[in-house]
TORMIGU-473015 format. One record per residue (C-alpha): y, z, x; residue in one letter; residue number from 1. Coordinates in nm, 4 decimals, always signed. Layout:
<sites>
(site (Y,Z,X),A,NUM);
...
</sites>
This chain:
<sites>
(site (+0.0000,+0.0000,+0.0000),X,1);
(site (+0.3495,-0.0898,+0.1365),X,2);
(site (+0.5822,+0.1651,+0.1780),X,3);
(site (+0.8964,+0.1371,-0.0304),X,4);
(site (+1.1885,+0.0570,+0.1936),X,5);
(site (+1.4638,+0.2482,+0.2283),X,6);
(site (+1.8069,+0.1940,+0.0697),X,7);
(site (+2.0872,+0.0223,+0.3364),X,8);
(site (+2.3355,+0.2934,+0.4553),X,9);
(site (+2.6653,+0.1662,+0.3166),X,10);
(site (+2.9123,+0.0948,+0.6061),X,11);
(site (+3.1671,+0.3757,+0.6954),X,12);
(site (+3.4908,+0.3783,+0.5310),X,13);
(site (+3.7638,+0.1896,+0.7406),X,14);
(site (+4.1570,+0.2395,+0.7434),X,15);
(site (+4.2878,-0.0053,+0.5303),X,16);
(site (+4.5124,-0.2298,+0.8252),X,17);
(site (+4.8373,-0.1465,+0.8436),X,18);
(site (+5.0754,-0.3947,+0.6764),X,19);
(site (+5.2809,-0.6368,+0.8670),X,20);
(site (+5.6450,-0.6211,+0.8158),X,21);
(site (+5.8851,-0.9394,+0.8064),X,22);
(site (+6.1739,-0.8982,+1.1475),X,23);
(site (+6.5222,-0.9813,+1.0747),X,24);
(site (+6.8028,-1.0624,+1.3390),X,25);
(site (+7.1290,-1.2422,+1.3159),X,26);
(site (+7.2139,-1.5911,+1.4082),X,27);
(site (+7.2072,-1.6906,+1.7328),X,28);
(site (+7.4932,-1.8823,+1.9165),X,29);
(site (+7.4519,-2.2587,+1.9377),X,30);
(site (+7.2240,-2.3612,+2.2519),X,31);
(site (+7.2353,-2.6890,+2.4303),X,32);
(site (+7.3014,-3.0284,+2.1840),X,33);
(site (+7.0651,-3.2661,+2.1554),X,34);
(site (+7.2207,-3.6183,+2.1529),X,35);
(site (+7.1360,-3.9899,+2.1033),X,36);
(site (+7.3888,-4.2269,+2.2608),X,37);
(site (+7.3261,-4.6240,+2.0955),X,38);
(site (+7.4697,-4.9253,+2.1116),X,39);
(site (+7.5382,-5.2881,+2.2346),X,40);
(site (+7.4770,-5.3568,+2.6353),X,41);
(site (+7.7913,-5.3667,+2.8466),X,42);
(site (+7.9841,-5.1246,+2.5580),X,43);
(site (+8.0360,-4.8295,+2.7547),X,44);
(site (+7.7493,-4.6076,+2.6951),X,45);
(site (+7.6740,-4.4705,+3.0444),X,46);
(site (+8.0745,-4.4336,+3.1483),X,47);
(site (+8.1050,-4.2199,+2.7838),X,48);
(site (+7.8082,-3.9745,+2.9108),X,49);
(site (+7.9461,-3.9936,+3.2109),X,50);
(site (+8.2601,-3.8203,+3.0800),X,51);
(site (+8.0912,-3.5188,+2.9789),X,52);
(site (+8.2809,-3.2104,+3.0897),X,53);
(site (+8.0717,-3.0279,+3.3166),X,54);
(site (+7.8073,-3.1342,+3.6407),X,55);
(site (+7.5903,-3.4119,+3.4373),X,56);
(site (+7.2639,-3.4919,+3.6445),X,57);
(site (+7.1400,-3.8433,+3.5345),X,58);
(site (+6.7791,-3.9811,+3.5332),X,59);
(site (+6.8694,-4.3728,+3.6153),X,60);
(site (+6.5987,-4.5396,+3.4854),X,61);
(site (+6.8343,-4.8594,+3.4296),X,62);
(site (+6.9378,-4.8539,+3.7632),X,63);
(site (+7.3135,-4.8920,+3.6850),X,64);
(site (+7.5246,-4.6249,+3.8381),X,65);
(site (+7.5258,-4.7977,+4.1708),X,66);
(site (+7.7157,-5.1029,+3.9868),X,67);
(site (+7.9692,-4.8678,+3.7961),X,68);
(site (+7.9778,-4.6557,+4.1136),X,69);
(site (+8.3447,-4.7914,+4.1408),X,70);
(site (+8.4279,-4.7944,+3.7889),X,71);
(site (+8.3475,-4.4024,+3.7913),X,72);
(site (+8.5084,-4.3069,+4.0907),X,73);
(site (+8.8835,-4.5092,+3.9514),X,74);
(site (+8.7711,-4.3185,+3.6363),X,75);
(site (+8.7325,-3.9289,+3.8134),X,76);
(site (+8.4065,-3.9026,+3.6906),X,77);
(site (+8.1826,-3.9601,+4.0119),X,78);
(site (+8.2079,-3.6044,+4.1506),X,79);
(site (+8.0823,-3.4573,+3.8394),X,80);
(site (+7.7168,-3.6982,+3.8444),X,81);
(site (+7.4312,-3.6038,+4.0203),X,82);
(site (+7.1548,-3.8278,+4.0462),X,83);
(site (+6.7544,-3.7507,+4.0015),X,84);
(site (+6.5970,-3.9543,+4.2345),X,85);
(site (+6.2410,-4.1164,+4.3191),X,86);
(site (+6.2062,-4.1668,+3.8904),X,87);
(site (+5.9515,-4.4482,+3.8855),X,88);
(site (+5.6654,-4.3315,+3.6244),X,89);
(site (+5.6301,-4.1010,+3.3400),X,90);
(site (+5.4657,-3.8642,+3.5187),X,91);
(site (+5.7647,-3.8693,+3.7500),X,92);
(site (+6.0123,-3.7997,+3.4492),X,93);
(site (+5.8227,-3.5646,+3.2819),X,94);
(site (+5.7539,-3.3512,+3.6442),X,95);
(site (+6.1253,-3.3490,+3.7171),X,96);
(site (+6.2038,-3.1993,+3.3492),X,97);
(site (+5.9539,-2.9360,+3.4057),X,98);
(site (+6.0785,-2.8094,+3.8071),X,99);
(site (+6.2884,-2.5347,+3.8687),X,100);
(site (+6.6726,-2.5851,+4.0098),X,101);
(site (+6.8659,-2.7098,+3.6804),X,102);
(site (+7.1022,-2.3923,+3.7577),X,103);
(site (+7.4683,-2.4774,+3.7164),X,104);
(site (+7.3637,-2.8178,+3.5898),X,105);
(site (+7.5615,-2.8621,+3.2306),X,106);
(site (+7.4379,-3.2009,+3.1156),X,107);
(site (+7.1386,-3.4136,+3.1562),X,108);
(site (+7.1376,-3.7779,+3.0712),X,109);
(site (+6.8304,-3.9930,+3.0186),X,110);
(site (+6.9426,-4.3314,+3.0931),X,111);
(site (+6.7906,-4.5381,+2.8808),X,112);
(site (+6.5368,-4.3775,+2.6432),X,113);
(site (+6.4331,-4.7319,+2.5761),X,114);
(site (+6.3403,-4.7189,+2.9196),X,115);
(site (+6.1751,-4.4435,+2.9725),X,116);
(site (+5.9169,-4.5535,+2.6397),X,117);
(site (+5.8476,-4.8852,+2.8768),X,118);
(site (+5.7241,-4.6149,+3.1214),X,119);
(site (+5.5582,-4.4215,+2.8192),X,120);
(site (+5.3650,-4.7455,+2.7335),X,121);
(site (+5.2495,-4.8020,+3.1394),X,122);
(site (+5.1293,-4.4304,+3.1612),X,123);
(site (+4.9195,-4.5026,+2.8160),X,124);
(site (+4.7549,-4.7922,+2.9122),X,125);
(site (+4.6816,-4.6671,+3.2487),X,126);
(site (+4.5499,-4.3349,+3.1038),X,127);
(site (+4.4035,-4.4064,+2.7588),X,128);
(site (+4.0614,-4.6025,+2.7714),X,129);
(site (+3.8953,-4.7660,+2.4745),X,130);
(site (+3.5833,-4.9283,+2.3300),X,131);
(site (+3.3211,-4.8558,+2.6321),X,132);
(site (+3.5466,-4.6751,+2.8726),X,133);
(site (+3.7222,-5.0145,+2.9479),X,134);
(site (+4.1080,-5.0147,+3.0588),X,135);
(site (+4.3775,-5.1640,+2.8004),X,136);
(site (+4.5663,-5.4126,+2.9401),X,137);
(site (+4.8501,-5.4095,+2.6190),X,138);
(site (+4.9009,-5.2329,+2.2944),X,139);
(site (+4.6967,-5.4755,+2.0939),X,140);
(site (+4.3565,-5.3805,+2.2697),X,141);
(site (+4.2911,-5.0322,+2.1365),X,142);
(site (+4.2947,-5.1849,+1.7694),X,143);
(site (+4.5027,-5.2174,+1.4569),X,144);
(site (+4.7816,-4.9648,+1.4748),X,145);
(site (+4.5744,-4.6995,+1.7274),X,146);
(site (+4.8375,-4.8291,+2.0491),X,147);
(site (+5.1488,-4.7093,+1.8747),X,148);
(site (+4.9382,-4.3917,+1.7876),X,149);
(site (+4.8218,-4.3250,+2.1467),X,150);
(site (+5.2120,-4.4165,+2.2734),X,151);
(site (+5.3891,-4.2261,+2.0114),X,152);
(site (+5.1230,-3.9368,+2.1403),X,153);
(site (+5.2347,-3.9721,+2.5201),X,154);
(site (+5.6528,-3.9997,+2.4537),X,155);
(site (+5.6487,-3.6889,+2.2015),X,156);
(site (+5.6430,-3.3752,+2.5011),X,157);
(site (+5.9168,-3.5656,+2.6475),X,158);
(site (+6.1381,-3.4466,+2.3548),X,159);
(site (+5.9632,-3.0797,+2.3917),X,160);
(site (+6.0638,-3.1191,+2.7508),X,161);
(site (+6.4338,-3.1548,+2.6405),X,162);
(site (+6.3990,-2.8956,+2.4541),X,163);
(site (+6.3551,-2.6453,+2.6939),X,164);
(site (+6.6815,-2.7636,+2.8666),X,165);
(site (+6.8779,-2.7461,+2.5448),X,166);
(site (+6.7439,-2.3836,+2.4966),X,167);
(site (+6.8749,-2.2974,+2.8522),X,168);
(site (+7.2108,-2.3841,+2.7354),X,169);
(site (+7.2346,-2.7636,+2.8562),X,170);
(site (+7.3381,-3.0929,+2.6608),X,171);
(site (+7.0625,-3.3626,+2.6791),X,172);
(site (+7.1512,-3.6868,+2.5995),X,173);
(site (+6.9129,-3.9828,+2.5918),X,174);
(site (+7.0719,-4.3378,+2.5880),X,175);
(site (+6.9408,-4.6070,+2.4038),X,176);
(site (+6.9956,-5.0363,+2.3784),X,177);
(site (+7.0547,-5.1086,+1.9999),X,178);
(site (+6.8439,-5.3255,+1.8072),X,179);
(site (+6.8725,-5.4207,+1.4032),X,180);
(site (+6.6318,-5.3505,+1.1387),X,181);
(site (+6.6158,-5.4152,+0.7753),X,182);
(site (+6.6154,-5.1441,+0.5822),X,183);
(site (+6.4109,-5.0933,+0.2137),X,184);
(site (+6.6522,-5.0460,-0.0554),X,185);
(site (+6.4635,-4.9101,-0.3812),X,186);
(site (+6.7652,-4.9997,-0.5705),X,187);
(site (+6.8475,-5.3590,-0.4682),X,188);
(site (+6.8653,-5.5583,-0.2188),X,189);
(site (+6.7756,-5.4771,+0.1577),X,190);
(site (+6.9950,-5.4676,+0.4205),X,191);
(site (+7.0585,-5.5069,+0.7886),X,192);
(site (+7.1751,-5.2301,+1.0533),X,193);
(site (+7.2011,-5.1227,+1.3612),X,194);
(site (+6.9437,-4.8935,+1.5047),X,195);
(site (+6.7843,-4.7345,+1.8855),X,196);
(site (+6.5425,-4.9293,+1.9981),X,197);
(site (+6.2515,-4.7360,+2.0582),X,198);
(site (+5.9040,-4.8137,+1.8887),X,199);
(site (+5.8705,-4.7946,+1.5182),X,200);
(site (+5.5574,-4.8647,+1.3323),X,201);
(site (+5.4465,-4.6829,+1.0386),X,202);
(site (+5.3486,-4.3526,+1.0923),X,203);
(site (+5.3768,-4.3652,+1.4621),X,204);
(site (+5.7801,-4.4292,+1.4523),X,205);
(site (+5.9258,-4.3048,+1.7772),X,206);
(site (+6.2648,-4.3744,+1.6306),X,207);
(site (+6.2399,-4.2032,+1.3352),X,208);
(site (+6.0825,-3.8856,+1.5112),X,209);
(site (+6.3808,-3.8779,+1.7793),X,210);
(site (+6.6158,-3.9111,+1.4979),X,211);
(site (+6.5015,-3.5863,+1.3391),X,212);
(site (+6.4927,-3.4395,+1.6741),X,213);
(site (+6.8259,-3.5079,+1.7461),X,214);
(site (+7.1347,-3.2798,+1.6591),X,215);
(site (+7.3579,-3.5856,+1.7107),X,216);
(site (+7.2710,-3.9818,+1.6458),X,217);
(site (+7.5487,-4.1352,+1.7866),X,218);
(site (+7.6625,-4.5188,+1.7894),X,219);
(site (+7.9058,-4.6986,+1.9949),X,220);
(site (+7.9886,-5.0219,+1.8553),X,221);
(site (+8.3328,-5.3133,+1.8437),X,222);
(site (+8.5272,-5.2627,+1.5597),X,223);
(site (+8.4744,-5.6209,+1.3929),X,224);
(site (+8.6841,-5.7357,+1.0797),X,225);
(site (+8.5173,-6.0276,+0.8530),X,226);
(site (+8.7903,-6.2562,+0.6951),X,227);
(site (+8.7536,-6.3841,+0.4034),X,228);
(site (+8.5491,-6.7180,+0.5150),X,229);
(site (+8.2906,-6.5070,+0.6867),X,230);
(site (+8.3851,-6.4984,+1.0336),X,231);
(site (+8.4178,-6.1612,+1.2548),X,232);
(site (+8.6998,-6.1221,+1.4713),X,233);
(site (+8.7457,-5.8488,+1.7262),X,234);
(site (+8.9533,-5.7138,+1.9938),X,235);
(site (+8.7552,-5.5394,+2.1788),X,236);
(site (+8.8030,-5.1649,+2.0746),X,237);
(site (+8.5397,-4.9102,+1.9838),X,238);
(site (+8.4234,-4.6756,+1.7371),X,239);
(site (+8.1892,-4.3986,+1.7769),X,240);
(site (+7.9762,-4.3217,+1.3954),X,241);
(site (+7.8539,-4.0018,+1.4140),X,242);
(site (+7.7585,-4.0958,+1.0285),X,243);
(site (+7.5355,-4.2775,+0.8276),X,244);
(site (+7.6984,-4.6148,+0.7018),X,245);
(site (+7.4977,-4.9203,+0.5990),X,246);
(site (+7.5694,-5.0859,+0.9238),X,247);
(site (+7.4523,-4.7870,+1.1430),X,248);
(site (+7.2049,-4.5355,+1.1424),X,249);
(site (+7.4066,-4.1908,+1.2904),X,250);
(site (+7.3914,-3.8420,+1.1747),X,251);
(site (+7.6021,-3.5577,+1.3459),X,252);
(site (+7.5611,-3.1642,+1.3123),X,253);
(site (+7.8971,-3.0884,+1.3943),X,254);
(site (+8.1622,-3.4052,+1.2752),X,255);
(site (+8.1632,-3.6529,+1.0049),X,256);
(site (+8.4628,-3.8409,+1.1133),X,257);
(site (+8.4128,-4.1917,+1.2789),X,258);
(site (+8.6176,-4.1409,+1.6581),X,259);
(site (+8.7997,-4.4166,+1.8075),X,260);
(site (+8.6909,-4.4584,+2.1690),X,261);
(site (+9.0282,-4.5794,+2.3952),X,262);
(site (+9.1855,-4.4434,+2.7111),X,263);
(site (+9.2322,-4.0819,+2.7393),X,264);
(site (+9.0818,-3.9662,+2.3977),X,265);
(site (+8.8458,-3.6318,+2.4644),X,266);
(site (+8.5347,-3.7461,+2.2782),X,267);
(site (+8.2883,-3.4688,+2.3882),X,268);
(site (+8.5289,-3.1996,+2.2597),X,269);
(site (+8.4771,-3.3568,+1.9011),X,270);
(site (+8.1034,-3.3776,+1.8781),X,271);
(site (+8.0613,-3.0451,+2.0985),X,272);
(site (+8.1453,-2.7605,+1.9885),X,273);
</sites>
């Protein structure tokens, strides 16, 4: 005959835990701005960083401070630049962002952002295999749509990168070339504007991702008139939209008034503050 088993000992009591109370703290001061600087080639984009107050280190990626070297020293504004040299792979960028010695550095300028995706895209295909373990020679090989996925992957802790620096108190600014797009209108027609040009594909939109990123999305265009027969005429001044219009896309945390860019007008002091 089996003996009948013995009831289970119920499990000790146990302090209920103790509950978890929400922290509260006031706001704290404004940290570094995070900027994106767009617009035509030849417009002015790397003199107008170039003017920000304070010792502005530059990543060159487009190679064209040597040619404004003059232009910025007429101007005042070469003793304030500091270049970061030897900037030839992503690796390279992303290694620089991360080292020690940014003290007493105010500024730091990514010039271009377009560029530094080109050198986003290299890193992927030299890093990200497909099918069989087999090396990608472009976008297209890893398969419908998975490229853009794999590059947006590799350019995102750039931005985390930049964050850092904006936490420590520093402006980052990354310049981009301008491109147009159309964009969907759900209550007409579609239209044409003016946007960075970095990668946008569906879900894996590098634009769209810096421009939430970004405290400031700034563009730099020529103030064009159209007459009444269609034509644009210019003279050769510029605007800076810090706001969305149907010709740009912009957005601005801390203006909403368009700022004429000429001779001797303090720009920085209206976007930072």
């Amino acid at each position: 005959m089996t003996p009948a088993k013995s009831p289970p000992i119920p499990p000790a009591p146990t302090a209920p835990p103790s509950a978890r109370r929400v922290q509260f703290g006031k706001i704290q001061n404004a940290s570094g701005h995070r900027i994106v600087l767009y617009g035509p080639g030849g417009i002015g984009k790397t003199t107008l960083a170039a003017s920000m107050p304070g010792k502005t280190a530059f990543f060159d990626l487009d190679e064209s401070l040597s040619r404004l070297k003059p232009q910025l020293e007429e101007s005042g504004l070469l003793d304030n630049i500091v270049e970061v040299p030897g900037i030839t792979t992503w690796a390279d960028l992303r290694a620089a962002l991360q080292s020690d010695g940014w003290d007493g550095v105010k500024n730091i300028i990514i010039d271009t952002g377009t560029k530094a995706e080109e050198l986003a895209v290299a890193h992927t295909l030299a890093t990200v295999k497909y099918g069989s373990n087999q090396m990608a020679k472009s976008v297209e090989d890893y398969g419908y749509g998975k490229g853009y996925q794999y590059i947006f992957d590799t350019f995102l802790p750039l931005l985390a990168d930049l964050d850092r620096h904006a936490r420590a108190g520093r402006n980052v600014v990354v310049i981009c070339h301008d491109c147009t797009n159309s964009v969907p209108n759900p209550m007409g027609e579609d239209w044409q504007r003016y946007e960075p040009r970095l990668q946008s594909s569906g879900k894996s939109s590098i634009r769209l991702r810096v421009r939430e990123w970004a405290d400031h999305v700034l563009f730099l265009g020529y103030d064009i008139a159209v007459d009444k027969d269609g034509k644009g005429k210019g003279s050769g001044t510029r605007t800076l939209w810090p706001v969305e219009l149907p010709h740009c896309m912009a957005k601005s945390r801390s203006t909403q008034t368009e700022i004429a860019v000429t001779g001797g007008v303090d720009v920085w002091s209206q976007i930072i503050k």
